[in-house]
C-alpha positions in Angstrom: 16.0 24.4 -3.2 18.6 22.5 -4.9 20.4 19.6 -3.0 22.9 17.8 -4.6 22.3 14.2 -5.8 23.4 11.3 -3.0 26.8 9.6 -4.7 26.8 6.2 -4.2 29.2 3.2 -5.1 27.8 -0.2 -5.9 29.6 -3.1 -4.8 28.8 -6.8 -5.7 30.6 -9.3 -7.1 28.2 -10.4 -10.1 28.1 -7.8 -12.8 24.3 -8.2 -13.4 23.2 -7.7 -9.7 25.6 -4.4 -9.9 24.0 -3.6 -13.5 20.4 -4.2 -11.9 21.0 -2.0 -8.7 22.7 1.1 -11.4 19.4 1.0 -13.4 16.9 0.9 -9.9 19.2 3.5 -8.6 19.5 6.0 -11.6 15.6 6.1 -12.3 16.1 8.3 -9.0 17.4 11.7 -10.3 18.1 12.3 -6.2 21.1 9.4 -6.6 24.3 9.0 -8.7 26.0 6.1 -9.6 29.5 7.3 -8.9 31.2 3.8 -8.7 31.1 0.1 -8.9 33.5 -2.5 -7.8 32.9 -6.9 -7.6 35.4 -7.4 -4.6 36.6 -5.8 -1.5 39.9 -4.8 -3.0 38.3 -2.5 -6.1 35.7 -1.3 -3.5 38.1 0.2 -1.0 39.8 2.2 -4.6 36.6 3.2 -5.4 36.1 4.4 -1.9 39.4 6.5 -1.8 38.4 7.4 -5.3 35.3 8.7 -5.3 34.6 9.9 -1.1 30.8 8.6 -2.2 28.2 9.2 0.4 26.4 5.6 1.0 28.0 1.8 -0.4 25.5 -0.5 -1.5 27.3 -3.9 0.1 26.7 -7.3 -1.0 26.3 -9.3 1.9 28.1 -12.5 0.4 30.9 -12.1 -2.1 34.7 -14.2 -3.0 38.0 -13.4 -1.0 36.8 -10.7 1.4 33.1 -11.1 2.5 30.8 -7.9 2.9 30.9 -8.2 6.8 34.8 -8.5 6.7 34.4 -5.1 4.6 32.0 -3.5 6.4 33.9 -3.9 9.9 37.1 -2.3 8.3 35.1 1.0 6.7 33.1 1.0 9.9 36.8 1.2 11.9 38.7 3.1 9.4 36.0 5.3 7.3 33.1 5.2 8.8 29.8 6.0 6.1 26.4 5.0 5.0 25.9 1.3 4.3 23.4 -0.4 2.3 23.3 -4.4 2.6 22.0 -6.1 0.1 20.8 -9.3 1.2 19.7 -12.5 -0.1 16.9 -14.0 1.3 18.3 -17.4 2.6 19.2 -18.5 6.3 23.0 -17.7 5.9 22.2 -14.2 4.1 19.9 -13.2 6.3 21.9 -14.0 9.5 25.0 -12.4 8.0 22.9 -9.2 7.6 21.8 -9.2 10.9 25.2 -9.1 11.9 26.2 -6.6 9.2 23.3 -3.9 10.9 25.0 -4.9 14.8 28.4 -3.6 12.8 26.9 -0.3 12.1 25.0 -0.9 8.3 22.3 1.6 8.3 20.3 -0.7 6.3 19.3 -3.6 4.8 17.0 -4.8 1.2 16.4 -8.1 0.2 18.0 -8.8 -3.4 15.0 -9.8 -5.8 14.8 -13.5 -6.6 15.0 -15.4 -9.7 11.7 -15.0 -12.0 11.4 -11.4 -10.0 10.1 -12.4 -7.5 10.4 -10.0 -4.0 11.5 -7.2 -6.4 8.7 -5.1 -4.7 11.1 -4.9 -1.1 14.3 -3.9 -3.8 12.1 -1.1 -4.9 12.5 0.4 -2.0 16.5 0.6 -2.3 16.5 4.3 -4.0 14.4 5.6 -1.0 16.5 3.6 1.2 19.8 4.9 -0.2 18.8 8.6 0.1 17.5 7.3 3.8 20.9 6.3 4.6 22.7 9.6 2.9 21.4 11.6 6.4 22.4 8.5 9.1 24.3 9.3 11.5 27.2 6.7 11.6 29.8 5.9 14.3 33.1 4.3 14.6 32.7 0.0 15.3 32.9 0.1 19.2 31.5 3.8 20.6 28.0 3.3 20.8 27.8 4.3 24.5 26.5 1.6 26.6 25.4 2.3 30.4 24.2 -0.6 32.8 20.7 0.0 34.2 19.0 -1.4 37.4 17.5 -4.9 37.1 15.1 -4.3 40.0 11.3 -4.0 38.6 8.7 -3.2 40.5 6.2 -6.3 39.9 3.3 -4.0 38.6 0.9 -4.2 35.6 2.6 -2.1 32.8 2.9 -3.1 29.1 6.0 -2.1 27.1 5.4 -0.8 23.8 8.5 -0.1 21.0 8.2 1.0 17.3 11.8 1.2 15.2 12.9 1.3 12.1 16.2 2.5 10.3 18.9 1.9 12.5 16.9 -0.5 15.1 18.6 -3.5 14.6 21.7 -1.9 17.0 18.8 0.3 19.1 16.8 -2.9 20.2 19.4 -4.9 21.3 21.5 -1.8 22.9 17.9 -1.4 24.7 16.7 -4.9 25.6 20.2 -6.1 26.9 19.3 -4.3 29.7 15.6 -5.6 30.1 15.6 -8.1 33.4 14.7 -11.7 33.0 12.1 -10.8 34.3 10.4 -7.6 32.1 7.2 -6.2 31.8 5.1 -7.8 28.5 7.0 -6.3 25.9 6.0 -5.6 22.3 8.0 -4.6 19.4 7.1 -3.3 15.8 10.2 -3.2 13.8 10.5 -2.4 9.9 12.6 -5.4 8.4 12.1 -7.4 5.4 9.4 -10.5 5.7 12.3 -13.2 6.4 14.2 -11.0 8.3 12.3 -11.0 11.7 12.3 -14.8 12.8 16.6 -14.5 12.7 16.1 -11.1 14.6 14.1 -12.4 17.0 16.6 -15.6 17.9 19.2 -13.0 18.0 17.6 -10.9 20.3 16.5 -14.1 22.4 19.8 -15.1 22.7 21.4 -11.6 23.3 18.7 -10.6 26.1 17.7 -11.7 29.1 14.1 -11.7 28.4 12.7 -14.6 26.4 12.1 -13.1 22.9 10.2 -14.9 19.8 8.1 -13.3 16.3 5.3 -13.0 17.5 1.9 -15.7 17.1 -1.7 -15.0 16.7 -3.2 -15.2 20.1 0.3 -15.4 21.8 -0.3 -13.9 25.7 1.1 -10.4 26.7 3.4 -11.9 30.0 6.1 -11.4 31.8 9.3 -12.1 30.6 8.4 -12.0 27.7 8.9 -9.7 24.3 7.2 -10.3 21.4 8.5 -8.7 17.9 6.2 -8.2 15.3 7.0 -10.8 11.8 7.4 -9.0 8.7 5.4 -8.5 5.4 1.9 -10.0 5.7 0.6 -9.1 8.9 0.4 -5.9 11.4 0.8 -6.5 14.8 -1.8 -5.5 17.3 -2.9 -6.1 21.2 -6.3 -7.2 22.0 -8.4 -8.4 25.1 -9.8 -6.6 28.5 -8.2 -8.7 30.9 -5.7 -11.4 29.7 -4.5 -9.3 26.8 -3.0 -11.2 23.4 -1.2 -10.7 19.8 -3.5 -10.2 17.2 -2.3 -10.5 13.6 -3.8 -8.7 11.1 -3.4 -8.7 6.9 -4.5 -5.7 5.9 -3.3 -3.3 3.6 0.1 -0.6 4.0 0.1 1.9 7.3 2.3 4.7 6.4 3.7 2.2 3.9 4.6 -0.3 6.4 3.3 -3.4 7.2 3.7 -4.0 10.0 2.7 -0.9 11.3 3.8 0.9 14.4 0.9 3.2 14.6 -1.4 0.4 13.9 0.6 -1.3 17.3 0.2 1.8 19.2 -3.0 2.4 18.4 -4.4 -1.1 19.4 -3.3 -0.6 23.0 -5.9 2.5 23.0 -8.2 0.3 22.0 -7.7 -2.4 24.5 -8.1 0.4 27.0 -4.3 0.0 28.9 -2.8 3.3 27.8 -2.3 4.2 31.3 -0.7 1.0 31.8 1.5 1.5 28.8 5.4 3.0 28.6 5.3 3.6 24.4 8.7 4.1 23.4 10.0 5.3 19.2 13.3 4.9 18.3 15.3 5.8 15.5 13.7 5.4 12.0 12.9 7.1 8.3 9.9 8.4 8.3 6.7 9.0 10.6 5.3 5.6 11.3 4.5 5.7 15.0 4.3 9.4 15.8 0.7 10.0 15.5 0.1 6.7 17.5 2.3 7.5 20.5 0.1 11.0 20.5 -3.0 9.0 20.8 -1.4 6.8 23.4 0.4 9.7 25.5 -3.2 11.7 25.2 -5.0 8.5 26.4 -2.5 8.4 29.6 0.6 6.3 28.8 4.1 7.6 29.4 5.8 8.4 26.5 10.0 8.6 25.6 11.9 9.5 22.6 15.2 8.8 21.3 17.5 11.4 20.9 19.3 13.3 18.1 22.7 12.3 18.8 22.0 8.6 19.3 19.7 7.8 16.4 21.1 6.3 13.4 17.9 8.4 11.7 16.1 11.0 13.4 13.0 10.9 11.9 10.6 8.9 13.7 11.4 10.6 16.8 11.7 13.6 15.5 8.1 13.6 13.9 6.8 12.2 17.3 8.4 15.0 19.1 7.4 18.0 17.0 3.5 16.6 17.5 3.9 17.0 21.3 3.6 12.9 20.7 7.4 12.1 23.3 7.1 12.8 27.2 10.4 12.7 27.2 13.1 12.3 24.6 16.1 10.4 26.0 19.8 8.9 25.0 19.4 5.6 24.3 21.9 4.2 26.5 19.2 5.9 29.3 15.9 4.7 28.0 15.8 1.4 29.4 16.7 2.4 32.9 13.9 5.1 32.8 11.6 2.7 30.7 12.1 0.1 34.1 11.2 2.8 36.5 7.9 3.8 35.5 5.8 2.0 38.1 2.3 3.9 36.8 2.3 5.4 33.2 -0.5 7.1 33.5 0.4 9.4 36.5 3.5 10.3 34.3 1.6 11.5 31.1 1.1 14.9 31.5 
């Protein structure tokens, strides 16, 4: 079957990161380098130019900046972002903001002596990633306001995400109550990403919300989102149950993992006190883990087709008989919130 290369059009202000990004990119024979421009003004030519199917965006660039950009394509043209990100406070904050905008993605841009220029490898699988996300207009992601009675039970929230989460988790824990079950989250996102996401989301949400520690206590109130790069995140103890981080090597070629999060709460014995929920996301991380959890007694929801930025996650979950029930975003948290027994719900 022949599919026709992803066309993509490069834009960053310094010549050698563009040059860099060409070369990573054309090594892929999936991509082509249709375009490049160095400021907002030669981007939005190249756009009308070329019609190319994903931008790669520098995050920080002269006269216009890449958020500035993004928010008019997202208005008026609405495609496939890449950011590129550096790895400092400001850049990573910025790109935080860039993936609330509608940026299907972000990579970190590879430091000076090469270092973190295993995370920019990932950009060609990344780009043809983005090629098949579903992107909408700034301002018509549907929003719904849920219930924020809770039934004071035992259940544990579990959440796995990837491409296109950044938007998901905060359209979906903006409607958790102050006073939520113990939440935990497994997010893909670069290593210095997930401390700025998690003061975003705290800030954002009602719930208190913090990267998660070693040992930190599953409570009320309280969401927990996995850091990136060097650990996985898992859920341990019989009765007062706690993070665990864990170095070990790549799940599904993630770290952390969102099967390896899934597949601790089996092992701690609370599936049938567990709601396990996959959102949108490249890939199949988390579907074989929500199976083991759904099969052990937890109730189990998808995200849908039409509201994922990527249906692939769910998608894999769901064609594994891994989803209960497979569910618009703007509806999972209201249906998350009303499951007073998971396990009675399984079958």
């Amino acid at each position: 079957m022949n599919h026709k290369p992803v066309r993509v059009i490069i834009v960053d202000d310094s010549p050698t990161m563009r040059s860099l990004i060409a070369a990573n990119l054309r090594r892929d024979p999936g991509i082509e380098v249709v375009g490049q421009a160095g400021n907002a003004r030669e981007a939005r030519q190249a756009i009308k130019t070329f019609d190319p199917d994903v931008i790669t965006l520098d995050v920080e660039m002269p006269e216009m900046s890449g958020l500035e950009l993004l928010e008019k394509i997202m208005r008026l043209r609405p495609m496939p972002v890449v950011m590129v990100s550096t790895l400092t406070q400001a850049g990573t904050d910025t790109t935080l903001r860039a993936l609330e905008l509608g940026a299907v993605d972000c990579v970190a841009k590879p430091e000076g002596g090469g270092h973190g220029a295993d995370t920019f490898e990932t950009l060609a699988e990344r780009v043809k990633g983005a090629a098949t996300a579903r992107v909408r207009p700034l301002g018509n992601a549907p929003r719904v306001a849920v219930s924020h009675a809770v039934v004071q039970d035992d259940r544990i929230v579990a959440i796995g995400s990837s491409t296109g989460g950044v938007e998901a988790l905060i359209a979906l824990l903006s409607e958790f109550p102050k006073d939520c079950p113990p939440t935990v989250i497994t997010q893909h996102m670069p290593p210095s990403f997930t401390k700025s996401f998690a003061a975003r989301l705290d800030r954002l949400c009602a719930p208190a919300v913090a990267e998660a520690t070693d040992g930190a206590p599953l409570k009320r109130g309280q969401v927990w989102l996995a850091p990136g790069g060097e650990n996985h995140l898992m859920v341990i103890g019989d009765g007062d149950l706690r993070c665990r981080l864990r170095a070990s090597g790549l799940v599904n070629g993630h770290r952390p993992s969102v099967d390896v999060l899934f597949d601790s709460l089996v092992k701690a014995h609370v599936s049938r006190r567990t709601v396990g929920v996959i959102l949108t996301g490249m890939g199949r991380d988390g579907a074989q883990g929500l199976l083991n959890l759904r099969q052990a007694g937890a109730t189990t929801f998808g995200q849908d087709e039409s509201t994922c930025v990527v249906y692939g996650m769910p998608k894999a979950a769901k064609e594994i008989g891994a989803v209960g029930l497979e569910l618009p975003l703007h509806k999972l948290a209201g249906a998350v919130l009303a499951q007073r027994h998971a396990g009675s719900h399984a079958a």
